[in-house]
N, C-alpha and C positions, 0 to 999 in steps of 0.2 A: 073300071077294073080295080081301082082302090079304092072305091068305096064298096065295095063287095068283099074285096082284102080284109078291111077292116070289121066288115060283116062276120066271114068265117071267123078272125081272130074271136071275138065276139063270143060268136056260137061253138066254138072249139075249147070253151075256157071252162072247165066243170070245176068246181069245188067239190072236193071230195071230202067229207067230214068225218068221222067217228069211224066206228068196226075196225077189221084187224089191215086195211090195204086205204084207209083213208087218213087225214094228215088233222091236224089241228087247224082251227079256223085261222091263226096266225098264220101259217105256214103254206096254205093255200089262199089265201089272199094275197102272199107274196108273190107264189109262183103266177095266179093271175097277172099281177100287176107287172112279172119280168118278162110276159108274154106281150105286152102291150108297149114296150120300151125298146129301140133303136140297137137291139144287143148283137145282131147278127147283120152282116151285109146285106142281106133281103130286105131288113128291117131299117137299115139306115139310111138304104134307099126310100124304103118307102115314106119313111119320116121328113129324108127333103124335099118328098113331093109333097106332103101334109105340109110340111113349113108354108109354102109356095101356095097353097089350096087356103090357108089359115090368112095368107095376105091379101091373096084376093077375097078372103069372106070377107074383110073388113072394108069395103067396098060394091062388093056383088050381093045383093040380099038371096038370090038363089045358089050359091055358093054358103053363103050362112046358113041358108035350109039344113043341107046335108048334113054340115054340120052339128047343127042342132038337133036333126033325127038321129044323129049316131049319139050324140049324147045322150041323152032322151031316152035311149034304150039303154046304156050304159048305165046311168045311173038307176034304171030301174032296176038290173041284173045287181049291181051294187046294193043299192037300198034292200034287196030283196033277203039277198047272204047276211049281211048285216043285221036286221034282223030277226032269222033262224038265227044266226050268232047269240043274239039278246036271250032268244028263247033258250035255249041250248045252252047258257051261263057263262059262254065263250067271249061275249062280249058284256060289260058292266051295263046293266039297267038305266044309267042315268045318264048315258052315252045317246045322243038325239042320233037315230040311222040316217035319217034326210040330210042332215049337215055334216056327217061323218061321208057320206057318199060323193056330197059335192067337194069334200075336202080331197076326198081318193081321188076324183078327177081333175081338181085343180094339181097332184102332186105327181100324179101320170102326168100330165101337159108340162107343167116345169120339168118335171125329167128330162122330158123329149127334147125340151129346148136345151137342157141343160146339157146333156149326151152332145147335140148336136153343132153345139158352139166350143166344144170344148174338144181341139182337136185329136189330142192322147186319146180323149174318150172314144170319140169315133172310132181310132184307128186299131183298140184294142180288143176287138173282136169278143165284145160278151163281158169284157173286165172295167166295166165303166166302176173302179172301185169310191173313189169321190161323192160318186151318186146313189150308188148302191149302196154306200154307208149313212149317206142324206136318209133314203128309203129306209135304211132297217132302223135309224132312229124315231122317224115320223109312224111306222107300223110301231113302235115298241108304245110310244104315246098314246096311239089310238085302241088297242090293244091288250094291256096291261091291264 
């Protein structure tokens, strides 16, 4: 059931680009990224089962599988916007998308932990502001 969770998350996440109802590459990459983050009680639930699922991978090689296929497809979705970003002049030319994608995921993962250890974070329903200003720094880096 959560790893299906994490599937729809996934598969529900569109970047909307350019025309008159779509956002800039910055801005839709955020909102991806606050879709995949611990911001609502559905979500922070599900994230201490991912804590709990992420302990046991480091021990159960088929628990790592999953793991590894959800990322696997993640950063493919990643790598992929990234770059059409390139193309599209949204992202700088000299910006590598395969190391920019695994950076996006390594900064989703610390979030998640970082939300989840941090009790105010948890508790504040969406206002993880600490983190959220970690994030709009790390996207202005990548980004700019």
């Amino acid at each position: 059931m959560l790893v299906e969770s994490a599937r729809r998350r996934l598969d529900g996440i569109r970047i909307r680009l350019g025309g008159p109802d779509g956002m800039t590459f910055a801005d839709a990459l955020r909102a991806a990224i606050l879709q995949s983050l611990p911001l609502d009680p559905a979500r922070l639930g599900e994230a201490r089962v991912w804590a709990a699922f992420y302990a046991r991978a480091a021990v159960r090689p088929d628990f790592a599988a999953v793991i590894a296929d959800l990322h696997k497809e993640a950063f493919g979705n990643l790598d992929q916007a990234l770059r059409y970003a390139r193309l599209t002049g949204e992202l700088d030319l000299k910006q590598d998308p395969e190391a920019l994608a695994r950076l996006i995921l390594a900064i989703i993962d610390g979030l998640m932990w970082a939300i989840l250890l941090d009790p105010a974070a948890a508790a504040s329903n969406g206002d993880a502001v600490p983190q959220l200003a970690a994030l709009d720094a790390a996207l202005g880096l990548i980004t700019r």
